[in-house]
N, C-alpha and C positions, 0 to 999 in steps of 0.2 A: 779559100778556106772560110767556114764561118765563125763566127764568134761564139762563145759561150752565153745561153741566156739567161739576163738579168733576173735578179728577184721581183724587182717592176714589172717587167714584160709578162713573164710567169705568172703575177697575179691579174694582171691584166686580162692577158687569155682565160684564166681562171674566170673572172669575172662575166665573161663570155657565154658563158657556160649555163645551159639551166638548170633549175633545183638538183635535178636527180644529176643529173653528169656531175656537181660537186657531190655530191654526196656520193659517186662511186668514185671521184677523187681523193676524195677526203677520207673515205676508208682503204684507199689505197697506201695511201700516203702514211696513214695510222701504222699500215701494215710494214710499209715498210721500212719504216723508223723506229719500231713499236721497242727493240733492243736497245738502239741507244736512248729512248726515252726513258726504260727500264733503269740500265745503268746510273744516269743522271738522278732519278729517283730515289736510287736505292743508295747512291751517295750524302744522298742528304738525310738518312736514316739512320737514329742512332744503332752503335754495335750493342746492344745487351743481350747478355747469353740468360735464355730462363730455363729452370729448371720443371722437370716434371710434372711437379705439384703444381707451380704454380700457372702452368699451361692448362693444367684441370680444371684446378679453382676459378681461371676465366673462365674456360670453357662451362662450366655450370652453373656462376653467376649470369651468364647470357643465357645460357639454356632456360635456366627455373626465376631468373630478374633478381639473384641477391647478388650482394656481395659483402 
């Protein structure tokens, strides 16, 4: 039976690897973790509930640069 491999090993191979083979790793990886990065994000985000208005009011201070 084999072992499970290390986060060493992993990066190791990884390092193996040229430009582009990381970089279709590394959007892989994006890909596949992309939910729980999500999550962990959106936990660190405060809850404020906004209302209407003032979703507009941003919305138009970025549109036309006031606020």
């Amino acid at each position: 039976m084999q072992s499970a491999p290390t986060i060493s090993n992993i990066i190791r191979l990884f390092n193996q690897l040229t430009p582009s083979e990381k970089i279709k790793v590394a959007a892989r990886i994006n890909k596949d973790t992309f939910e729980e990065q999500w999550k962990a994000f959106d936990l660190e985000l405060p809850d404020a509930p906004f209302t209407e208005d003032e979703v507009l009011k941003e919305v138009m201070s970025v549109r036309y640069g006031k606020k």
